[in-house]
C-alpha positions as CSV (number, residue, x, y, z in Angstrom):
1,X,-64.5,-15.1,-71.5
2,X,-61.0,-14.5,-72.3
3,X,-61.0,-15.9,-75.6
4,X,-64.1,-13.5,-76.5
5,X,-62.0,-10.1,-75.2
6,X,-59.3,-11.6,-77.6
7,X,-61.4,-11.7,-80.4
8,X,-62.5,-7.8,-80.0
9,X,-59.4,-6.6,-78.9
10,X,-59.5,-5.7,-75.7
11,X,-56.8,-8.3,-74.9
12,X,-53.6,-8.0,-77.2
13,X,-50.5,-9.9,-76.4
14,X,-48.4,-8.8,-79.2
15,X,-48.9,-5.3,-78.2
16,X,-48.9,-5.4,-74.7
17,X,-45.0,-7.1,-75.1
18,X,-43.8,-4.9,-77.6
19,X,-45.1,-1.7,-75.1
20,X,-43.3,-3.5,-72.3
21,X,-40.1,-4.0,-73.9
22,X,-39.6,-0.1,-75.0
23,X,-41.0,1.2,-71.6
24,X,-38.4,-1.2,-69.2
25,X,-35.6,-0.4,-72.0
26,X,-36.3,2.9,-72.1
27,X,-36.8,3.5,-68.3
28,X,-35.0,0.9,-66.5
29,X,-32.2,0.0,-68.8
30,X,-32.9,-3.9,-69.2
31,X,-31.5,-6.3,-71.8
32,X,-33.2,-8.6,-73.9
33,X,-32.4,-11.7,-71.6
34,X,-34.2,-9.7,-68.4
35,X,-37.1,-8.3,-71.0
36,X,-37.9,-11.6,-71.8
37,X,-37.9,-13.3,-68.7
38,X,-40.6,-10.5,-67.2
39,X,-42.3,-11.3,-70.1
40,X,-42.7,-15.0,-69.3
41,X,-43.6,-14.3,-65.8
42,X,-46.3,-12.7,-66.9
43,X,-47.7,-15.5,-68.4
44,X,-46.5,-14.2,-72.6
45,X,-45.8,-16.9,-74.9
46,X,-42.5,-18.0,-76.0
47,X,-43.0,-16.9,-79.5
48,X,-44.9,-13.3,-78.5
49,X,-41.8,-12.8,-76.2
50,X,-39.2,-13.5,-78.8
51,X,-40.7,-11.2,-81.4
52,X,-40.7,-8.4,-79.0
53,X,-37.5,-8.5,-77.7
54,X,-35.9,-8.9,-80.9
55,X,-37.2,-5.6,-82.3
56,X,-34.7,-3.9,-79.6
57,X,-31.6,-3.6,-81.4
58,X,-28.2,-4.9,-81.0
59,X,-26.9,-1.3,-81.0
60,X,-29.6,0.7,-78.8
61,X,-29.1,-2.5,-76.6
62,X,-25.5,-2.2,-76.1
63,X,-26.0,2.1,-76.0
64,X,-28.2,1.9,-73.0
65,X,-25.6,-0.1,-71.2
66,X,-22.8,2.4,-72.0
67,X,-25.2,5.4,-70.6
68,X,-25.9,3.0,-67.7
69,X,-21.7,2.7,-67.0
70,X,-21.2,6.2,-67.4
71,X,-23.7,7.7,-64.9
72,X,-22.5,4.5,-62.0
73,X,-18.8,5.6,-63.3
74,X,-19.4,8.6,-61.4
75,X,-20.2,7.1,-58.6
76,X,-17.4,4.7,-58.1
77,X,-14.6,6.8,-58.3
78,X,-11.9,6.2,-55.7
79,X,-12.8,2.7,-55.4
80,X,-10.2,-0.3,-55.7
81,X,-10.3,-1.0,-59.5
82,X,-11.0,-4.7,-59.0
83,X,-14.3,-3.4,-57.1
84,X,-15.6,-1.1,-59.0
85,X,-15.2,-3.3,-61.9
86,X,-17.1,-6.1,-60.5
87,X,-19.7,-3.2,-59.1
88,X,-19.8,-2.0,-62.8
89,X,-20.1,-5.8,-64.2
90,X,-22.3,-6.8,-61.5
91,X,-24.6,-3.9,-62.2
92,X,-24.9,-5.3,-65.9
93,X,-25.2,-8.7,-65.1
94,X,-28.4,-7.6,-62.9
95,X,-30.2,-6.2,-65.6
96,X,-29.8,-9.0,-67.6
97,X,-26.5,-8.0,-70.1
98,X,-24.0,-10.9,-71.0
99,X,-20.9,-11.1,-69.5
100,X,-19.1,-10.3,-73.1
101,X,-21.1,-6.7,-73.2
102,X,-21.0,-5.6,-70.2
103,X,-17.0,-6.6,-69.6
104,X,-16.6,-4.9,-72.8
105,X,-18.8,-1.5,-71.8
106,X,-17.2,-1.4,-68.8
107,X,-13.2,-1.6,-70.5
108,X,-13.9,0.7,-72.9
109,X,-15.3,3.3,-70.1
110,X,-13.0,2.5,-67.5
111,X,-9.9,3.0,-71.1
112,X,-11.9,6.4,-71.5
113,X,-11.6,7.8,-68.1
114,X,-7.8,6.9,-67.9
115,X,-8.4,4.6,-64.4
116,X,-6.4,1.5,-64.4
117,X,-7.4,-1.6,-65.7
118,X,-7.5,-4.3,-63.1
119,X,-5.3,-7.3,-64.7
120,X,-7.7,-9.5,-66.9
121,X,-10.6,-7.2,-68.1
122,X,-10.7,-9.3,-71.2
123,X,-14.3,-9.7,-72.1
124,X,-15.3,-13.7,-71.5
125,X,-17.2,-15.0,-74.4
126,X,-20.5,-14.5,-74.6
């Protein structure tokens, strides 16, 4: 039964994972590596996954993580650097962003703000 909504249609893979990559992105700020992983819980293939998690670009990838740092920046002020650091990274890390982004998002707009670095913010390899 399935197999016959497939052929008309009514069941479309391909579009379903490319709809459900821009609307998480878009409205809850995840990362390829989380996208894709939701994508295989819900029973997507491998392939369908890949193909629509690549169309989300490097750059609007690495943009939503910067607008996700700047409105939690607000919040952390007047926390131990080391902590709000590891909230900031932490945060990230949850929504599935490497390490090497979201150390590197989190620098730059901790640098921006003028707080002080806690020693060793160098991004790890991704």
């Amino acid at each position: 039964m399935l197999g016959r909504f497939t052929d008309v249609g009514l069941i479309d893979d391909e579009a379903f994972a490319q709809a459900w990559v821009r609307s998480r992105h878009a409205g809850r700020g995840l990362a390829r590596r989380a996208l894709a992983a939701e994508l295989r819980r819900r029973g997507v293939d491998s392939e369908t996954v890949n193909e629509a998690v690549e169309e989300l670009a490097p750059e609007q990838e690495e943009q939503t993580a910067r607008a996700l740092v700047e409105r939690k920046l607000r919040s952390t002020r007047g926390v131990d650097s080391v902590k709000r650091t590891r909230r900031l990274v932490g945060m990230l890390a949850r929504k599935g962003y490497s390490s090497g982004i979201a150390y590197r998002v989190v620098r730059e707009a901790l640098e921006a703000e003028g707080a002080d670095l806690p020693q060793g913010l160098d991004a790890p390899p991704d």
